[in-house]
C-alpha positions as CSV (number, residue, x, y, z in Angstrom):
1,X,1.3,-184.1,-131.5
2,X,-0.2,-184.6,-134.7
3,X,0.6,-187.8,-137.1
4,X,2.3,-187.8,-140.0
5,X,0.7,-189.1,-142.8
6,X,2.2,-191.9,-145.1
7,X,2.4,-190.5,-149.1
8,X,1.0,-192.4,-151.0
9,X,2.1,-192.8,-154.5
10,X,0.5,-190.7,-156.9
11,X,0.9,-192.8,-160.4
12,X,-1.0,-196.3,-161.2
13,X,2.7,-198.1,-161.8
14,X,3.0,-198.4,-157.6
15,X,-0.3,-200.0,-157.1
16,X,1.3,-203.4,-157.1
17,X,3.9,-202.5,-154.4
18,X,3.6,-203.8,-150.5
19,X,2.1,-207.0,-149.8
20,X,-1.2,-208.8,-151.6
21,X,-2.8,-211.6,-151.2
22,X,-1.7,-214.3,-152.3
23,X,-4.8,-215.8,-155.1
24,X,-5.3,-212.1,-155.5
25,X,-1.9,-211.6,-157.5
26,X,-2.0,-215.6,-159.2
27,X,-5.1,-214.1,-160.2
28,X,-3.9,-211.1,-161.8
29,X,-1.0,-213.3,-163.1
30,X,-3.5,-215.1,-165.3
31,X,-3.8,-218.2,-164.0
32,X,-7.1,-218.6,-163.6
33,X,-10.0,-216.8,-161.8
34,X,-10.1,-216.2,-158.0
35,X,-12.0,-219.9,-157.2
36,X,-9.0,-221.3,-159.4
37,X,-6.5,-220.0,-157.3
38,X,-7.6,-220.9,-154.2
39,X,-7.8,-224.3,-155.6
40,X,-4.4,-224.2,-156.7
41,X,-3.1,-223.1,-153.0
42,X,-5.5,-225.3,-151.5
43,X,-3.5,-228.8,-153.3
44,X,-0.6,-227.4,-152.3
45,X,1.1,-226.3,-155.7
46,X,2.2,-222.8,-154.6
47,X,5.3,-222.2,-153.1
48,X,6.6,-218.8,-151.9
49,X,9.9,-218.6,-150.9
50,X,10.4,-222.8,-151.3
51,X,7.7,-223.2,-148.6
52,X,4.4,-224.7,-149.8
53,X,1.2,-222.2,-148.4
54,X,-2.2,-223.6,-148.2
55,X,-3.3,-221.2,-145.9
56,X,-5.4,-219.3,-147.8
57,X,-5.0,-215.1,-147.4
58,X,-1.8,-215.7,-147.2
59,X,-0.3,-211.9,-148.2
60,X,3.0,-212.2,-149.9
61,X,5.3,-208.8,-151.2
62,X,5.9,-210.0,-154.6
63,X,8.7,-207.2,-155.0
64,X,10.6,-209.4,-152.2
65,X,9.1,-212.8,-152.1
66,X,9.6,-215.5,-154.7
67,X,6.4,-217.4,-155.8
68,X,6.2,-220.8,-158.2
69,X,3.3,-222.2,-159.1
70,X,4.0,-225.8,-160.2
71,X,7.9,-225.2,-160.1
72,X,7.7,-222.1,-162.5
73,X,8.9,-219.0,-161.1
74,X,5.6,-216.2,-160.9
75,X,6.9,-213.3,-163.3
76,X,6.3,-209.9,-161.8
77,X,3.6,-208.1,-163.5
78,X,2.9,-204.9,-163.2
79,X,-0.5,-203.7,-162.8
80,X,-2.0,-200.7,-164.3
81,X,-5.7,-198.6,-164.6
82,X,-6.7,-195.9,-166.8
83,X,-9.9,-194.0,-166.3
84,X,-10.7,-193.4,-170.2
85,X,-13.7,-190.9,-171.3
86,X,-14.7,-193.1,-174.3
87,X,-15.7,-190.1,-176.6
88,X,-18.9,-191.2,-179.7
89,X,-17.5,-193.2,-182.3
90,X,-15.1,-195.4,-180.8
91,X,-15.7,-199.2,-179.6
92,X,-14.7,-200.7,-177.3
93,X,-13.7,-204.3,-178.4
94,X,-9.8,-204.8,-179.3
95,X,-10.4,-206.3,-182.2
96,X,-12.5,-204.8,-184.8
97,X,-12.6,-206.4,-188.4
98,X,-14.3,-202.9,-189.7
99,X,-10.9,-201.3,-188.7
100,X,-12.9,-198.7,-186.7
101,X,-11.5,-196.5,-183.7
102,X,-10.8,-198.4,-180.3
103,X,-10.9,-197.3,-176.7
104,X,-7.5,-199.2,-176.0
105,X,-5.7,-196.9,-179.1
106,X,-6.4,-193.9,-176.3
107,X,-3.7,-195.3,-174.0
108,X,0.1,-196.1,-174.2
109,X,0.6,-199.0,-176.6
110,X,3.3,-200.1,-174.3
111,X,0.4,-201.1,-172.1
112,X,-1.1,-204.1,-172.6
113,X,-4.7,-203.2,-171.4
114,X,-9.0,-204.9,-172.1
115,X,-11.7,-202.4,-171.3
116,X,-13.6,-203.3,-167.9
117,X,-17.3,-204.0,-169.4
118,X,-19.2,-202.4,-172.6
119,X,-20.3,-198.7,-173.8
120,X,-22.1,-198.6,-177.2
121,X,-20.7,-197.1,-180.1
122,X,-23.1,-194.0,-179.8
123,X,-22.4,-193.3,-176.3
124,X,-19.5,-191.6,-174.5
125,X,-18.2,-191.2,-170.9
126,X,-16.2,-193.3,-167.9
127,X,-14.7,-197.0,-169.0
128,X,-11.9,-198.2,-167.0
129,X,-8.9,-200.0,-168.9
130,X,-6.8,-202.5,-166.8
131,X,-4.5,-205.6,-167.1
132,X,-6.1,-206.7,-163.6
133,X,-8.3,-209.9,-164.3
134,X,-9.5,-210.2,-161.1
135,X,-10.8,-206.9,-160.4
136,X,-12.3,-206.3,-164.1
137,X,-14.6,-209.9,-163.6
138,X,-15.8,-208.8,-160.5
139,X,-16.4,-205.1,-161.7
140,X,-18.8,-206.8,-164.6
141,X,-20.6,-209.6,-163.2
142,X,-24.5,-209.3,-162.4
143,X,-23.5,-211.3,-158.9
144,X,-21.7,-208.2,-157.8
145,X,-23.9,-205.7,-159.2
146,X,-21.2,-202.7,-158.9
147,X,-23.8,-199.3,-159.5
148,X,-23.0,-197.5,-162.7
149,X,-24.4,-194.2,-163.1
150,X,-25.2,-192.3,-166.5
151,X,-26.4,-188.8,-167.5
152,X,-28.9,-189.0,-169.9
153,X,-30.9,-186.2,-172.3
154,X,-34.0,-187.7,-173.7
155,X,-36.1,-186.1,-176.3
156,X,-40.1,-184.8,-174.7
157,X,-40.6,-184.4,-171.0
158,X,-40.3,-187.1,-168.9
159,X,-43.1,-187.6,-166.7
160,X,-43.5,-188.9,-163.3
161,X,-45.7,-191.6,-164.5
162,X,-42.4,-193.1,-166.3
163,X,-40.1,-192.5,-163.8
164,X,-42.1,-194.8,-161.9
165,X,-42.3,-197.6,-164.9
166,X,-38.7,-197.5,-165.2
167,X,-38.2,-198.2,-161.7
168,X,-41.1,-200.8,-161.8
169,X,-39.2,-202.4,-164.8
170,X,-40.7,-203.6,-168.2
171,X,-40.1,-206.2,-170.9
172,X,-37.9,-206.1,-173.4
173,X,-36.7,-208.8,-175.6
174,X,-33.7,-210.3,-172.9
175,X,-36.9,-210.1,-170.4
176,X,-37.6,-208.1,-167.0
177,X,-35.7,-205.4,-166.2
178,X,-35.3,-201.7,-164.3
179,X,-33.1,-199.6,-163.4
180,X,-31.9,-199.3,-160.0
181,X,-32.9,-195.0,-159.5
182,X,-33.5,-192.6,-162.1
183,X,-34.2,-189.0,-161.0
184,X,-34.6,-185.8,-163.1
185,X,-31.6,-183.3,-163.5
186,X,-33.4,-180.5,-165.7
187,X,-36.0,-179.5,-168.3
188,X,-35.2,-177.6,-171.3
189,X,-37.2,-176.9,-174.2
190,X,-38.4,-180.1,-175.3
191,X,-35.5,-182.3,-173.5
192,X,-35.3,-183.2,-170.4
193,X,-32.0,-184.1,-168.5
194,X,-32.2,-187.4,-166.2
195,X,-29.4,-189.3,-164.0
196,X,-30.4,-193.2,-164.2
197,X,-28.1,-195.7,-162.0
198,X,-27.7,-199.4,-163.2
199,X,-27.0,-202.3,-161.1
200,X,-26.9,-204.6,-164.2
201,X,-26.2,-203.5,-167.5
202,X,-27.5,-205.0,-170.5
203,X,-26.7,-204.2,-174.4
204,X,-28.1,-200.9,-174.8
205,X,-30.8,-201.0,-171.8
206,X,-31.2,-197.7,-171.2
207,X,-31.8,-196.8,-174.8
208,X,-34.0,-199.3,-175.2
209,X,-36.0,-199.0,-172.0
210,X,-36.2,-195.3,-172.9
211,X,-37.7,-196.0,-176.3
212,X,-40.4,-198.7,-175.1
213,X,-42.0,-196.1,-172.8
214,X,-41.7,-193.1,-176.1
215,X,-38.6,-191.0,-175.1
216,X,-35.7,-191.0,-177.8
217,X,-32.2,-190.9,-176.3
218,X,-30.0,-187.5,-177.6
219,X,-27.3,-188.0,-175.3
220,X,-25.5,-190.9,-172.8
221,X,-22.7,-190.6,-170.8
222,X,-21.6,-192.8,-168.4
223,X,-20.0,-190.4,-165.2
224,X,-19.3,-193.2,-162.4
225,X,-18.5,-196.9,-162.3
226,X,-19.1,-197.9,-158.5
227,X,-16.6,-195.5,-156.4
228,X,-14.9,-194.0,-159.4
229,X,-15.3,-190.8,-161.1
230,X,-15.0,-189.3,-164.7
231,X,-14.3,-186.4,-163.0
232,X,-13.2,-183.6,-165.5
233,X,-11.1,-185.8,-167.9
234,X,-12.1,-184.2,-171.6
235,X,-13.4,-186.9,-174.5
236,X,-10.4,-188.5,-175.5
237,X,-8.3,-188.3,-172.7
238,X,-7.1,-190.3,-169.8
239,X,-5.6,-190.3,-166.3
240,X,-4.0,-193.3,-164.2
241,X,-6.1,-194.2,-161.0
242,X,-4.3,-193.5,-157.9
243,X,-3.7,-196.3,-155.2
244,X,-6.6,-195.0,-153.1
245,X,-8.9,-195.5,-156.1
246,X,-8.1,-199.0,-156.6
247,X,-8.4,-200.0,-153.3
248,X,-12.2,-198.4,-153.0
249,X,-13.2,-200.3,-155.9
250,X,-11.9,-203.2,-154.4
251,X,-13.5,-202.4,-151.1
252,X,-16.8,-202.3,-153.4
253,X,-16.9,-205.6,-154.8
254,X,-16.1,-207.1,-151.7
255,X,-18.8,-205.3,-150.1
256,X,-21.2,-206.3,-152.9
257,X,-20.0,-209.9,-152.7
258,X,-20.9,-210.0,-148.9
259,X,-24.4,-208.2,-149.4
260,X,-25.0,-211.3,-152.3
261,X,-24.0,-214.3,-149.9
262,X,-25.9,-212.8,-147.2
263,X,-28.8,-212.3,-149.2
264,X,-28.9,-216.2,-151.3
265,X,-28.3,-217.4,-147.4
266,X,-31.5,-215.7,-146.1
267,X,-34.2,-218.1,-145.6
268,X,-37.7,-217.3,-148.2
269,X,-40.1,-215.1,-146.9
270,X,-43.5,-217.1,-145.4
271,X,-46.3,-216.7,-147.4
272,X,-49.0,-214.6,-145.7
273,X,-51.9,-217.4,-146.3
274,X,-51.9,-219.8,-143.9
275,X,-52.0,-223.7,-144.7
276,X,-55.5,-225.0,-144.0
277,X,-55.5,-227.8,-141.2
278,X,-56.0,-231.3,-141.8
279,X,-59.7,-230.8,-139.8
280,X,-60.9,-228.3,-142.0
281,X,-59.8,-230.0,-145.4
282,X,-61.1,-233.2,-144.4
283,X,-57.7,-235.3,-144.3
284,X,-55.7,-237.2,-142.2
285,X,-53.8,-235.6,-139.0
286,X,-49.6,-236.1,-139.6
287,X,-48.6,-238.1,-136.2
288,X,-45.9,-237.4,-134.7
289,X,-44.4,-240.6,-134.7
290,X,-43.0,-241.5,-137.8
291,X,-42.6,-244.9,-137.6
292,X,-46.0,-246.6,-137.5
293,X,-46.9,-248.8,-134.6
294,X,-47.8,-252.8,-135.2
295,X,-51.4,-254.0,-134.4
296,X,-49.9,-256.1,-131.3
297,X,-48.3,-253.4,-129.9
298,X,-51.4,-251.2,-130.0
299,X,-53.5,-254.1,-128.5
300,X,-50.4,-254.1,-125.8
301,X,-50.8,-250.9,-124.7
302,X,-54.3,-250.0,-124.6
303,X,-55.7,-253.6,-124.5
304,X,-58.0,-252.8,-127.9
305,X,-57.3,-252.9,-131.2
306,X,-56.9,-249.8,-132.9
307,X,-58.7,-249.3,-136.6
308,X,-56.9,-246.9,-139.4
309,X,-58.3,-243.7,-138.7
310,X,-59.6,-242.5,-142.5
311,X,-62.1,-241.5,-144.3
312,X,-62.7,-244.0,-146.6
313,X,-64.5,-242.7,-149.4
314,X,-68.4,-243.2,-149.7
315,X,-69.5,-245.0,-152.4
316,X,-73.3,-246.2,-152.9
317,X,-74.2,-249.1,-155.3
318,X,-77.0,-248.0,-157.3
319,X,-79.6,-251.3,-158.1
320,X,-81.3,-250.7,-161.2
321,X,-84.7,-251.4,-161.1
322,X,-85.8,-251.6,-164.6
323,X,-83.2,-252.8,-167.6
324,X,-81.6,-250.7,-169.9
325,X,-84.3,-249.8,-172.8
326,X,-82.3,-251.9,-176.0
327,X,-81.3,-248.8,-178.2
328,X,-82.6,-250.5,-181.1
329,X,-86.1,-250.2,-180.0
330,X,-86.0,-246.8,-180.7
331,X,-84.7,-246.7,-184.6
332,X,-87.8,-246.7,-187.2
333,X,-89.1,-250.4,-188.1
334,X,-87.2,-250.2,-191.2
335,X,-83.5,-249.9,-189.3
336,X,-84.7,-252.1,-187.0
337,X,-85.1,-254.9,-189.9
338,X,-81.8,-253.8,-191.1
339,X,-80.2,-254.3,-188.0
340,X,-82.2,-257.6,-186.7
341,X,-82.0,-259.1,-190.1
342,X,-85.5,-259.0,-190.0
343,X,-86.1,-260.3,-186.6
344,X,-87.7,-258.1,-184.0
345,X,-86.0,-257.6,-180.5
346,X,-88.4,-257.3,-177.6
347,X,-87.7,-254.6,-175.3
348,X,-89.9,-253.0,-172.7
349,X,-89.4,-249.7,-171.7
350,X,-90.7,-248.7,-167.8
351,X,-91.2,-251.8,-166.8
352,X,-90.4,-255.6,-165.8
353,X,-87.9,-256.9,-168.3
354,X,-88.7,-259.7,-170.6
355,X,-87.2,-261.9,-172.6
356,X,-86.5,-261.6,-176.1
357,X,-89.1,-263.0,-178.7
358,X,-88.1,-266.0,-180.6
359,X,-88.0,-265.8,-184.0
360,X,-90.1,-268.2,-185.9
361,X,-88.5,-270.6,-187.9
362,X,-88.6,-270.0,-191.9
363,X,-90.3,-272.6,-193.5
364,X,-88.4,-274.7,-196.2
365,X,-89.9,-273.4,-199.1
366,X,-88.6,-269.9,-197.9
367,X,-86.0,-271.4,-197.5
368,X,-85.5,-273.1,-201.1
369,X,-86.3,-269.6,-202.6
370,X,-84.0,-267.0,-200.8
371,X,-81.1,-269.7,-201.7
372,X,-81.9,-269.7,-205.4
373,X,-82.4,-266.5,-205.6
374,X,-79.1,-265.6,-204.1
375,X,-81.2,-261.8,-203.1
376,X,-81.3,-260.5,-199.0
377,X,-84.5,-259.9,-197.6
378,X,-84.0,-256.6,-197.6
379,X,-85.0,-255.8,-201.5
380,X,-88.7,-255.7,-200.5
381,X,-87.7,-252.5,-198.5
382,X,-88.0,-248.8,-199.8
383,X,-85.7,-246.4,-199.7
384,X,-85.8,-244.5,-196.3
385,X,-89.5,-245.3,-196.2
386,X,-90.3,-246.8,-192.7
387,X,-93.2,-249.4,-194.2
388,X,-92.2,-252.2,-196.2
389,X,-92.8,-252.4,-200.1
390,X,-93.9,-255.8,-200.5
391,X,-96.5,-258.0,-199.6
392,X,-94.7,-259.4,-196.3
393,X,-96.0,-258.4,-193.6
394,X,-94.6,-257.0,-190.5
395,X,-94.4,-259.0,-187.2
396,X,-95.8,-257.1,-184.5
């Protein structure tokens, strides 16, 4: 006998009925993202039916049940989704200070809706309008990485050769980035048709990617936003998302938030060169006893006394056998009077060291004459000549 098969409702204003869990609707209720909810059951400030729940996935039937947060009574809130096709020309902020065409103007105004992510004003297609919190941050955040797909008509053919750079990635001014697949629908004329799927979406990425590598973008349209389809809504229209389609794009970003634990869990890959060994490099072994024994208890228990094992590094003490040559020697004899005031420094180069000559005492008639006439010694001395002008003579 065959089963009968539950109708489900066909309209978006019955997606809240039947049970939910419990942050999932204080979530929706505004009061904070998912974490913030949990938190809130967690300390034990939600009540459902006067009975405080810290359990968490807790399901409550908010058309039956009674929930307070903080002892205020949880409105009832009806959820709603529209699958839009943003046509070109309309934006899809809510406020708009140039007073231009909006996304959320294409829907009942009864309906207090915000557009799930970002199309540029040039591009048309699938954008999903919702009061659901929850759902729209996990449809748009990079953790998650829901697919979005796009049709795309570029101008020239597009080559093989860039199909594989897009899929590589490249550099743009926000840094690295690719597309997740790109394949080619059809070539016309001097267009060519492509299908590119995004994981993460940044502001106008696909355009700009498309323009790096010398392809100009004609036409984008968004067709699919992880599970969900455009379908054949025309430009300017809208349908309500039945139950069924809510609850795959829920089962999506669950998925997806599974795949990114499991993946940030996953130890790092080993790298395929292998550490050289302590013998090789020249250093010490790691023992593999931390704690380092005392010099009594290594005499203890092999009755010697153990030495650090290391290799000390060699150093050799060089003995000079011959002084340092006195720079000096080697300026002309003029510098060397400069220097000396006139007195000569002995020096011997290559061989036994001696010491320095003495300098001979002036008499006191020199004396007398280089203090009255207030002059240095240096006058008698050409300039940069070598050989002295006056009558003095060198000592040698």
């Amino acid at each position: 006998m065959a089963r009968k098969r539950k109708s489900r409702p066909a309209s978006a204003n019955a997606v809240t009925s039947g049970p939910i869990r419990l942050q999932r609707l204080l979530a929706s209720a505004g009061f904070g993202s998912r974490r913030q909810c949990e938190e809130l059951i967690e300390t034990g400030r939600v009540h459902v039916d006067k009975d405080v729940v810290t359990k968490m996935g807790t399901t409550v039937d908010p058309d039956v049940q009674k929930v307070m947060v903080d002892g205020q009574l949880l409105k009832k809130q009806k959820l709603v989704y529209f699958a839009v096709h943003k046509p070109t020309g309309v934006v899809t902020t809510n406020r708009d200070p140039q007073g231009r065409p909006r996304v959320v103007d294409l829907v009942p105004p009864s309906e207090r809706v915000f557009p799930v992510g970002r199309l540029d004003r040039s591009s048309e297609g699938l954008i999903l309008l919702t009061n659901d919190g929850e759902l729209a941050q996990r449809l748009t955040h990079p953790k998650y990485g829901v697919r979005k797909i796009y049709r795309v008509i570029v101008a020239g053919r597009v080559t093989n050769e860039t199909m594989k750079k897009m899929r590589e990635g490249i550099y743009i001014s926000e840094g690295f980035v690719k597309v997740e697949g790109a394949k080619l629908i059809n070539a016309k004329g001097k267009a060519t048709e492509m299908e590119i799927t995004l994981k993460e979406g940044k502001n106008r990425e696909i355009r700009r990617i498309l323009a790096r590598l010398g392809h100009k973008v004609q036409q984008l349209r968004r067709i699919a936003v992880g599970p969900l389809r455009l379908g054949d809504v025309p430009a300017g229209a809208y349908r309500p998302l039945l139950r069924q389609e809510v609850e795959k794009l829920w089962e999506a970003v669950e998925a997806a938030e599974k795949l990114a634990a499991a993946e940030s869990s996953r130890p790092a890959k080993k790298s395929k060169f292998k550490k050289p060994s302590a013998s090789k490099t020249g250093g010490r072994k790691p023992s593999a006893n931390k704690s380092r024994p005392g010099k009594a208890a290594n005499t203890a228990k092999t009755g010697k006394t153990t030495a650090k094992k290391a290799t000390p590094r060699k150093t050799t003490k060089r003995t000079r056998t011959s002084p340092r040559a006195d720079p000096v020697s080697f300026l002309p004899p003029s510098e060397i009077d400069k220097r000396g005031g006139g007195k000569k420094v002995g020096a011997v180069i290559g061989g036994d060291a001696t010491q320095p000559s003495k300098p001979k005492k002036k008499s006191k008639a020199s004396v007398k004459k280089t203090k009255t006439s207030g002059k240095k010694t240096a006058r008698n001395f050409g300039k940069g000549s070598g050989k002295p002008t006056g009558n003095k003579k060198r000592r040698r």
